[in-house]
N, C-alpha and C positions, 0 to 999 in steps of 0.2 A: 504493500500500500504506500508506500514512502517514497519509492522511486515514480511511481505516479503522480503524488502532488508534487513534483521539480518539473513535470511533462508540462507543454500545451496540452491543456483541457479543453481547447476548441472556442473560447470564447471570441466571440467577434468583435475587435477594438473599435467601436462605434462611440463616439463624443455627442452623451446626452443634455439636455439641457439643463440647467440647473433648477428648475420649477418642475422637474419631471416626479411624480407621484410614488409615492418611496414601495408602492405593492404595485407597480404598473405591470402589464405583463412584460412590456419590455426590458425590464430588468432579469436579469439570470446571473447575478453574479454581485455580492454587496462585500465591503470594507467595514469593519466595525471598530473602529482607535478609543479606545478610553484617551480622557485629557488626562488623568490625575490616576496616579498609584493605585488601584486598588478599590477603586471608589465608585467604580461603576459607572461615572459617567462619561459623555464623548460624543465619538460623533458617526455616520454613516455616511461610505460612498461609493461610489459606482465605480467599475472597474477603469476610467480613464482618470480617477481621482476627483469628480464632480461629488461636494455634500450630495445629498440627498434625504439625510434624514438628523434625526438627536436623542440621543438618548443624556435620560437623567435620572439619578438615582438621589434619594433623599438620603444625605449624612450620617440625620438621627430615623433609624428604623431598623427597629430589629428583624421586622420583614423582609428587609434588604428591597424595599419596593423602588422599580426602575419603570419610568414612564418613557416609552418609544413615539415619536413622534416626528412629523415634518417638518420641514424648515420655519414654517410659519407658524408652528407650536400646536395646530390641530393634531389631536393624539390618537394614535393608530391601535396600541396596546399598551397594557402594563404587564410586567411580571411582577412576582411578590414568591419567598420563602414561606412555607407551611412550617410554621411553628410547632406542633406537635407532629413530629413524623420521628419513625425508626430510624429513617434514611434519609440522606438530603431530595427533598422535594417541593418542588417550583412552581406556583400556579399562574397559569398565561391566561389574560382576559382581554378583553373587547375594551373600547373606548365611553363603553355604556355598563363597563363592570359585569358581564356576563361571561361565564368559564365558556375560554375554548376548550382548554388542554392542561394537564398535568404532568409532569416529568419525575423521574425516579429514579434512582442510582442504586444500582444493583452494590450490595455492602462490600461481597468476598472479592476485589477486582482490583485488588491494590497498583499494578503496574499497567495493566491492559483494560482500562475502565471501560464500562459498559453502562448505557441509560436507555432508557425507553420514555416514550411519550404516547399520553392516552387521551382519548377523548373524555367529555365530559361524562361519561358513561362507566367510564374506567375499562372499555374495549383500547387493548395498544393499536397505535396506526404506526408506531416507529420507533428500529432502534438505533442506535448509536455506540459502535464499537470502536474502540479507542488503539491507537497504535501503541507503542511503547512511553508508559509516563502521561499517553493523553495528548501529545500534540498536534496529532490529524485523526478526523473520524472518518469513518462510510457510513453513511446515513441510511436505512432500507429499509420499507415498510415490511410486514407478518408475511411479505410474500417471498420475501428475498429482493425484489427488484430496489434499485437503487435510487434512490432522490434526492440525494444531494451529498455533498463533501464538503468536509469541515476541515479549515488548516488555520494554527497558530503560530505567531512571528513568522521565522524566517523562512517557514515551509514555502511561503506565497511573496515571499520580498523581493524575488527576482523577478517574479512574473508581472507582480502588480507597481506601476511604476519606478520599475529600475530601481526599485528599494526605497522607496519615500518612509514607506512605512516598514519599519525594522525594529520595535521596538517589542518589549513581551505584552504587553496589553493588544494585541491586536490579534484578529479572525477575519480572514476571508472563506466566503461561503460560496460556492457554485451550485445551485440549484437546477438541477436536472429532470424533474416535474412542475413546468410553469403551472398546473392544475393545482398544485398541494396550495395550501393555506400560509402563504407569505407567515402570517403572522406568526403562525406554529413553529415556523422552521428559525424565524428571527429570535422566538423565545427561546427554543431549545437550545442553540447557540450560547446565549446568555447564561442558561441555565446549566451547561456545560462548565461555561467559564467559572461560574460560581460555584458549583458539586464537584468540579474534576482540580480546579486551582485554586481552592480554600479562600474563597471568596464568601466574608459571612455576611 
């Protein structure tokens, strides 16, 4: 899996516009930079390096609650920590506070983590297997088919602007099902970040 994320994944360098809609289907491929240490907040862009989105995380919350939003501050989702869980788990909502989806970190998976993500039903639609330590995932819904790839720092530094972006707070995601639920795959990401690199 590792010699794959240093490949072309086929994405097409297209320069979108900066007002373009952070769940548009033209998107297949987002940058996620934290500004600040550890803190959950930052920012969203597109593979030629265009914002596209923000995210913000509130300081004091033990929920660890992270508001995802657009440039113009219309907000697309939040995630939030489930406070009473066995295991770290992350609940993704709507912009109206209604459950999409939940995530969950399989406990025994120390070097090779592993996560799933459920609908509001608690039916899985996706897991998430981690390479060594957690720095790239393959993302596959219950069927095995693939929907997306997840890669941390410098997995994607080369690809995605010449290294602009090289620091450890950062995920590029390549989304290989424009049909799945933007929103799911943006939370899961995050929710990775937080469950797999001790992010409370």
């Amino acid at each position: 899996m590792d010699s794959d994320l240093n490949m072309d994944v086929g994405v097409e360098k297209v320069d979108f516009a900066a007002n373009i809609g952070l769940l548009s289907p033209e998107l297949n491929y987002y940058v996620l930079k934290e500004k600040w240490w550890d803190w959950g907040s930052g920012d969203l862009y597109n593979q030629s390096g265009t914002p596209i989105g923000k995210m913000h995380r509130r300081i004091i919350s033990m929920r660890a609650f992270t508001e995802v939003s657009e440039l113009d501050g219309t907000q697309v989702f939040t995630i939030n920590k489930k406070l009473v869980s066995i295991r770290p788990s992350y609940m993704i909502k709507d912009a109206e506070g209604r459950l999409l989806g939940r995530t969950n970190r399989k406990i025994l998976t120390l070097f090779r983590p592993k996560l799933w993500l459920e609908d509001k039903e608690g039916e899985k639609l996706l897991e998430a297997k981690g390479n060594f330590l957690g720095k790239s995932f393959d993302v596959k819904d219950m069927d095995g088919n693939l929907k997306a790839r997840i890669g941390k720092s410098d997995f994607f530094k080369d690809l995605v602007l010449g290294g602009l972006f090289d620091f450890s707070d950062t995920y590029a995601i390549k989304v290989l099902d424009s049909n799945f639920d933007k929103r799911l795959l943006l939370g899961f990401v995050i929710a990775i970040d937080n469950s797999v690199h001790d992010k409370k």
